[in-house]
Backbone as a printed PyTorch tensor [residue, N CA C, xyz], in Angstrom:
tensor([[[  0.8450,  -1.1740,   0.0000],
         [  0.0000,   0.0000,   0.0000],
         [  0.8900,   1.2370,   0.0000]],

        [[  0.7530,   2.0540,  -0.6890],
         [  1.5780,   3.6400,  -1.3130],
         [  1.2020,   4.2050,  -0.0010]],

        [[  2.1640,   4.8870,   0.8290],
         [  1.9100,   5.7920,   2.1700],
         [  1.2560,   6.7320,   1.6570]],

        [[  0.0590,   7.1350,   2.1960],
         [ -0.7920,   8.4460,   2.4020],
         [ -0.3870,   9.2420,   3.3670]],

        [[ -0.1000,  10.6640,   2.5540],
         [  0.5730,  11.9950,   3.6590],
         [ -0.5370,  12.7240,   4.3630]],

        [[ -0.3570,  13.1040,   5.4320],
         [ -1.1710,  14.3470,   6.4500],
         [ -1.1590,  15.1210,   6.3730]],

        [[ -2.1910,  16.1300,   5.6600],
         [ -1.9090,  17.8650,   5.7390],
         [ -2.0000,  18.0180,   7.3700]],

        [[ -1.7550,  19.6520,   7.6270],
         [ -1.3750,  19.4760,   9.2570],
         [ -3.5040,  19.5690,   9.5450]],

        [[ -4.4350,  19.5910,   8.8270],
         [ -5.9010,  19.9490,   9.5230],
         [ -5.8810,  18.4610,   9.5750]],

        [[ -5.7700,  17.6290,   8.5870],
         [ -5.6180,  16.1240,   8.8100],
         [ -5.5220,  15.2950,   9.7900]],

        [[ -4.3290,  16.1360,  10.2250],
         [ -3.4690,  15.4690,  11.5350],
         [ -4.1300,  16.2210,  12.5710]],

        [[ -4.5540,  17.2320,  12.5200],
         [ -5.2150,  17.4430,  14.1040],
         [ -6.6550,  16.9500,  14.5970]],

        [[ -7.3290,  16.4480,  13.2260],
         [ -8.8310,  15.8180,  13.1760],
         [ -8.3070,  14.1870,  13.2120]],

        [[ -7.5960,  14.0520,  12.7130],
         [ -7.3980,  12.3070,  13.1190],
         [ -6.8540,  12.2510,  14.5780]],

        [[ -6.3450,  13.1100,  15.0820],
         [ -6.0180,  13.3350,  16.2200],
         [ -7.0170,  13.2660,  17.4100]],

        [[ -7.7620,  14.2990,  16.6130],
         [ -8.9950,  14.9220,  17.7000],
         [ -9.9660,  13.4960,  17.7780]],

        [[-10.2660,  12.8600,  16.7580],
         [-11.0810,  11.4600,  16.8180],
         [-10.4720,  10.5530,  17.4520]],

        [[ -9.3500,  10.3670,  17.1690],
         [ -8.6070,   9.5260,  18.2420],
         [ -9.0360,   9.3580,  19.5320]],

        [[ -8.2700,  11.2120,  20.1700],
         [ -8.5530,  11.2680,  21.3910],
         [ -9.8270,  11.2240,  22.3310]],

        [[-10.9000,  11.0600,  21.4270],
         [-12.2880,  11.4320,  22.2550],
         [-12.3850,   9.7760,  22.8030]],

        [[-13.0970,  10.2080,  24.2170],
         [-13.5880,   9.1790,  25.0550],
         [-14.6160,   8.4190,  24.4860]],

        [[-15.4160,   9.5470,  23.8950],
         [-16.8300,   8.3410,  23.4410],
         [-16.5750,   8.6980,  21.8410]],

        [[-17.8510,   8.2020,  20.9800],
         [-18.0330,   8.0250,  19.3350],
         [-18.0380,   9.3230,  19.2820]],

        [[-17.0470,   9.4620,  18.0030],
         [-16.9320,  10.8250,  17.5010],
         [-17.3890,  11.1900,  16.6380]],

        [[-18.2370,  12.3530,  16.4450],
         [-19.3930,  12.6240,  15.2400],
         [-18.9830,  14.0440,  14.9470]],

        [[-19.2320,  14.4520,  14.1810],
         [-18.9710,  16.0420,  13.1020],
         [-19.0500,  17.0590,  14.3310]],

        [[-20.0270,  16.8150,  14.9190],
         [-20.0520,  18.6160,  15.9460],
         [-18.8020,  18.2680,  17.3570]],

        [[-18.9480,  17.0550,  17.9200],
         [-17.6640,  17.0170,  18.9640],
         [-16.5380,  16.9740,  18.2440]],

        [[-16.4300,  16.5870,  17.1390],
         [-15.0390,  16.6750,  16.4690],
         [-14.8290,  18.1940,  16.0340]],

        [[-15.8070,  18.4480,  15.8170],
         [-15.7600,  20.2930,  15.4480],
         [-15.2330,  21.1640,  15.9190]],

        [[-16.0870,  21.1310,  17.6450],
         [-15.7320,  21.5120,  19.0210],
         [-14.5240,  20.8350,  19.3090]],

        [[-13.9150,  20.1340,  19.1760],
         [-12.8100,  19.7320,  19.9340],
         [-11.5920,  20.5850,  19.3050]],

        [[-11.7240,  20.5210,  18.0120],
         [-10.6640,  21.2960,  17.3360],
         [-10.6120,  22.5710,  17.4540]],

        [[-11.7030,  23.3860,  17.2560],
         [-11.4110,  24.9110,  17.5720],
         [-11.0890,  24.7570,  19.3530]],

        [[-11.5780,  24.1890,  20.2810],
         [-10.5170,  24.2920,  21.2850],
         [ -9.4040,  24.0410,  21.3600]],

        [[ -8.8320,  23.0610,  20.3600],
         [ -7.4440,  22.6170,  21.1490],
         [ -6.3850,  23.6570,  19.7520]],

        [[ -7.4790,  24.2800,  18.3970],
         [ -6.5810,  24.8970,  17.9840],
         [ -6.4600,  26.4790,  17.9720]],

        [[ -7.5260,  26.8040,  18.9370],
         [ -8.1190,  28.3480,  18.6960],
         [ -8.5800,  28.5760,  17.7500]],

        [[ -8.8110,  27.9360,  16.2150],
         [ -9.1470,  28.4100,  15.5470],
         [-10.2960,  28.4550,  15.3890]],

        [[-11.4190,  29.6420,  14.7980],
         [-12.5940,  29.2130,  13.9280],
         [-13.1590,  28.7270,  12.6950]],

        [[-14.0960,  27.4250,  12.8640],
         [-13.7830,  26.7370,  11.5060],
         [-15.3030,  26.8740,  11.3510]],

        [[-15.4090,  26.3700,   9.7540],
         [-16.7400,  26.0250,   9.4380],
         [-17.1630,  24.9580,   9.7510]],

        [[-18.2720,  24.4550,   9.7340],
         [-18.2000,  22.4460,  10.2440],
         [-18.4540,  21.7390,   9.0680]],

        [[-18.6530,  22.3220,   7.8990],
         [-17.8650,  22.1420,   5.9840],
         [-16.7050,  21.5570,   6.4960]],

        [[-15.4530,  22.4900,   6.4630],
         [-14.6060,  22.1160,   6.9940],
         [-14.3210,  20.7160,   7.4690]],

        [[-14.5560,  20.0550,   8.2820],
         [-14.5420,  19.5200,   9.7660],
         [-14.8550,  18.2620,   9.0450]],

        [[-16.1980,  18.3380,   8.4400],
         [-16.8570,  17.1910,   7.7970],
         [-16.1690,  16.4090,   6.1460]],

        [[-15.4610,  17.9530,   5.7090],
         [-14.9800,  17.3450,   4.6320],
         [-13.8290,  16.4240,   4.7690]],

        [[-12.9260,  16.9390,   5.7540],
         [-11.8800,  16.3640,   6.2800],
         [-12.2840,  15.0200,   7.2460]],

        [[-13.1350,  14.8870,   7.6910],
         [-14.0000,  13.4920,   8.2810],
         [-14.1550,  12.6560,   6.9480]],

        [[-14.6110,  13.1840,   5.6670],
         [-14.8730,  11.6800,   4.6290],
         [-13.3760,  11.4850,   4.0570]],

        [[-12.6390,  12.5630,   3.6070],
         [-11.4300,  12.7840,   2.8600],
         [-10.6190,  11.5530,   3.8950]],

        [[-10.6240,  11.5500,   4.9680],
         [ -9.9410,  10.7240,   5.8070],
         [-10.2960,   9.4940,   6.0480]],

        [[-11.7040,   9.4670,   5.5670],
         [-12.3370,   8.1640,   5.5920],
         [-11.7900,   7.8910,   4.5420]],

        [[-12.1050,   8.4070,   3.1660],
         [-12.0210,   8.0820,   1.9510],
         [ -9.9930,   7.2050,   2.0830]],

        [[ -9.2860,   8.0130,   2.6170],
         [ -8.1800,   7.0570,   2.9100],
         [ -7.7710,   6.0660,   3.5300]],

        [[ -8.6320,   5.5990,   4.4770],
         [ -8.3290,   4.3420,   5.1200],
         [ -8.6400,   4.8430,   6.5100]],

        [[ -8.1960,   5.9410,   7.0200],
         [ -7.5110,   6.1010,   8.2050],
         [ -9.0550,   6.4430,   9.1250]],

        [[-10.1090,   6.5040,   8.7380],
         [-11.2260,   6.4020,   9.5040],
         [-12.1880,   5.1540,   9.1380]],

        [[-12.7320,   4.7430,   9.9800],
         [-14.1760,   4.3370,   9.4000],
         [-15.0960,   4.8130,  10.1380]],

        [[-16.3400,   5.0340,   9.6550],
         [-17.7490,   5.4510,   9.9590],
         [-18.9550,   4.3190,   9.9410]],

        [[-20.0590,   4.7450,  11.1610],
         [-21.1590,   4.1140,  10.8860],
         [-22.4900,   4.9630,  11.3190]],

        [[-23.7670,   4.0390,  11.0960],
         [-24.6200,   5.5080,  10.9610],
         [-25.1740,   5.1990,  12.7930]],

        [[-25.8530,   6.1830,  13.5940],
         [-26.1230,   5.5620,  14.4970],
         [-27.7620,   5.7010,  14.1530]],

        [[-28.4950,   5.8330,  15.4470],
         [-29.6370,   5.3700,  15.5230],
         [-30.0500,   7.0670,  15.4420]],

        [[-31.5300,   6.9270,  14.8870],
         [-32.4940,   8.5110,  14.4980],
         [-32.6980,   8.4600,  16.2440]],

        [[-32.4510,  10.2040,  16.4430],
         [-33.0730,  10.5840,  17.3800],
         [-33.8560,  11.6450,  17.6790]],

        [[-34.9460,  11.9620,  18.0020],
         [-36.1560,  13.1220,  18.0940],
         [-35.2020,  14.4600,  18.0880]],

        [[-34.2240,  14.7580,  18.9920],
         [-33.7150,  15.6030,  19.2860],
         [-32.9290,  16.4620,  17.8150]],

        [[-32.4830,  15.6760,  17.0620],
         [-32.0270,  15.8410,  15.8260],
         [-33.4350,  15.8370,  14.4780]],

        [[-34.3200,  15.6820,  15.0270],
         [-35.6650,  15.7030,  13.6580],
         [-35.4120,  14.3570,  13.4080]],

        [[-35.1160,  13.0710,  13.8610],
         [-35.0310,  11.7530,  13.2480],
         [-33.9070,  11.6510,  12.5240]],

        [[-32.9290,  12.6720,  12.3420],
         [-32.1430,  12.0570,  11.7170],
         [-30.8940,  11.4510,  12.1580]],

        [[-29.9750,  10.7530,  11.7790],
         [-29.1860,   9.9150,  12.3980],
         [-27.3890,  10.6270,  12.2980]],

        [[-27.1050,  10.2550,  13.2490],
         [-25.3760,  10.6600,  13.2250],
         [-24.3480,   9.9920,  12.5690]],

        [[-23.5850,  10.3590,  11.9930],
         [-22.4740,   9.7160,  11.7390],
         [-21.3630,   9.6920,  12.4300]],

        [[-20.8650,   7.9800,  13.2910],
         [-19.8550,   8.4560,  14.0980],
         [-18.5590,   7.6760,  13.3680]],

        [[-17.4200,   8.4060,  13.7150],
         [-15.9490,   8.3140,  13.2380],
         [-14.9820,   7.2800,  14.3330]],

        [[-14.2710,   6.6190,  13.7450],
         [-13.3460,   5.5760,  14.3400],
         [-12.1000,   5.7120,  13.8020]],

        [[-11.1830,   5.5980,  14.4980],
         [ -9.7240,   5.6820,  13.8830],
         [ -9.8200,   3.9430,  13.2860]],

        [[ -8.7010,   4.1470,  12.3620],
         [ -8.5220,   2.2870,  12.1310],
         [ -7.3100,   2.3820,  12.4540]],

        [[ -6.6540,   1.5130,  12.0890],
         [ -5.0590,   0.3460,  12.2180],
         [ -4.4220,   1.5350,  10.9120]],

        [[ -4.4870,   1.5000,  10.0440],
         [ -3.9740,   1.9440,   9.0710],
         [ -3.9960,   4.1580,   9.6860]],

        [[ -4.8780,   4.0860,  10.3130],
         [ -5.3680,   6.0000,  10.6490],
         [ -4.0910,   5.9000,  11.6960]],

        [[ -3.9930,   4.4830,  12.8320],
         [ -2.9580,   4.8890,  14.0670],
         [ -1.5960,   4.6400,  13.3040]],

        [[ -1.2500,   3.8080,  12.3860],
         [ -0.1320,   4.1410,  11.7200],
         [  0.1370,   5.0630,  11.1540]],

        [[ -0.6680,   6.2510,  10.8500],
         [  0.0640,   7.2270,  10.2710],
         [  0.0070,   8.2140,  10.9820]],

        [[ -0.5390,   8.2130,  12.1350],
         [ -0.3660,   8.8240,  13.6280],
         [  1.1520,   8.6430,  14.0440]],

        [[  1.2960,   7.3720,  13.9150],
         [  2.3660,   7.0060,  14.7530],
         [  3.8020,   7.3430,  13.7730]],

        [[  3.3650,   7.4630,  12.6550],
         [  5.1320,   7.9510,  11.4350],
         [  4.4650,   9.3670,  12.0390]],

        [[  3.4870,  10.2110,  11.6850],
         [  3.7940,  11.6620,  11.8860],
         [  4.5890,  11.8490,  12.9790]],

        [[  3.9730,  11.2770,  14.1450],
         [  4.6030,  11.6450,  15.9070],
         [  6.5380,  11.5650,  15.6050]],

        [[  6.3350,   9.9140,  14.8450],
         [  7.8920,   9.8700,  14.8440],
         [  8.9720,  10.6210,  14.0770]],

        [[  8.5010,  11.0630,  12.8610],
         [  8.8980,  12.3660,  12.2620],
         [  9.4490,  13.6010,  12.4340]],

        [[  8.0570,  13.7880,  13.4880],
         [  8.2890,  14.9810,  14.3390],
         [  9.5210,  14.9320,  15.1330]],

        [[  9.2140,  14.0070,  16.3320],
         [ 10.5430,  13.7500,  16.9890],
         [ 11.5950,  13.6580,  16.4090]],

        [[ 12.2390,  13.3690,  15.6660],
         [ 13.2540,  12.9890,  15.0880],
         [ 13.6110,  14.4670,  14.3820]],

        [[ 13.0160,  15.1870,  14.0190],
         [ 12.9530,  16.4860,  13.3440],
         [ 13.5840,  17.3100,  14.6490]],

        [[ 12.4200,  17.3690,  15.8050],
         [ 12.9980,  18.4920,  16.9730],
         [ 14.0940,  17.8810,  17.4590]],

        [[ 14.3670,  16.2020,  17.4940],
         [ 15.6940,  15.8600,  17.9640],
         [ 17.0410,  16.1640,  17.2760]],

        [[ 16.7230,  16.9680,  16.0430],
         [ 17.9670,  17.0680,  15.2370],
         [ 18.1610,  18.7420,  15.2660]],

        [[ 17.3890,  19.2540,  15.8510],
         [ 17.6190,  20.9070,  16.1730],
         [ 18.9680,  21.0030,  17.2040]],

        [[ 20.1520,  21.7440,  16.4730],
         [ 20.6070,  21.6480,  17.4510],
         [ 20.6810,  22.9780,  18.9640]],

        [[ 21.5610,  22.1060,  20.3830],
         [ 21.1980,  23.2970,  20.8170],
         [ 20.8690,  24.7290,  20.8830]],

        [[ 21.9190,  25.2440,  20.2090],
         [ 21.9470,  27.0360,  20.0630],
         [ 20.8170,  27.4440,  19.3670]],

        [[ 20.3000,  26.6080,  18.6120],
         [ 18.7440,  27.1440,  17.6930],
         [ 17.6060,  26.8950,  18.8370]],

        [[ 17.9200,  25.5910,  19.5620],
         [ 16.7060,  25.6340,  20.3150],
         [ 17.0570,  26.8400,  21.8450]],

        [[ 17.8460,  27.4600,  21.5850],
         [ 17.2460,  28.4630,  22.6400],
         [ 17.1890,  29.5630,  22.2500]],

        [[ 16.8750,  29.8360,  21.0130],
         [ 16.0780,  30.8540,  20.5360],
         [ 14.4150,  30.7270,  20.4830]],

        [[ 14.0620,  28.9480,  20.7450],
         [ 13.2150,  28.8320,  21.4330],
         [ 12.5220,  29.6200,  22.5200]],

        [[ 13.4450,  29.5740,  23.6420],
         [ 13.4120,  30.1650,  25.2540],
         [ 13.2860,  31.5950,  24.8160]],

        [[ 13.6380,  32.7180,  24.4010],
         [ 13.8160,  34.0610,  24.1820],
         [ 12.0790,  34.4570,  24.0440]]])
């Protein structure tokens, strides 16, 4: 299988699904990201990057059950797979290996 790359919204929504305690659906995945990135997003956004990620392997989805509260209609919740935590796990290691090769005197322009 040809490695599939992470734009960085990629990586913070496969992230953000990851990390949630319970099934992750378009509006907690929404909410989770403008908290953990400050940013404001559309939930376009949010959702396109939910199938685009499906569409690669690295999620799967299922529908849940209609509920009154929503007009009957049903949620779609998000799952990381095997193939989504492997490319979790090359980004993380990437990274590291990247800040581990900074050397000192650059990283304390960090500190300043």
């Amino acid at each position: 299988m040809r490695r599939a790359f992470l734009g960085e919204f990629e990586e913070i929504v496969l992230l953000v699904v990851a990390a949630c305690h319970a099934e992750a659906y378009g509006v907690t995945v929404w909410e989770e990201v403008q908290v953990q990135t400050g940013r404001k997003l559309t939930m376009s956004a949010v959702h396109a990057t939910l199938y685009r990620l499906e569409e690669k392997g690295f999620l799967a989805s299922h529908l849940g059950g209609a509920t009154a509260e929503r007009g009957g209609r049903r949620k779609r919740f998000f799952a990381l797979t095997a193939p989504g935590a492997q490319a979790l796990r090359e980004v993380e290691q990437l990274r590291r290996r990247l800040w581990e090769a900074i050397p000192e005197s650059k990283l304390q322009l960090f500190k300043a």
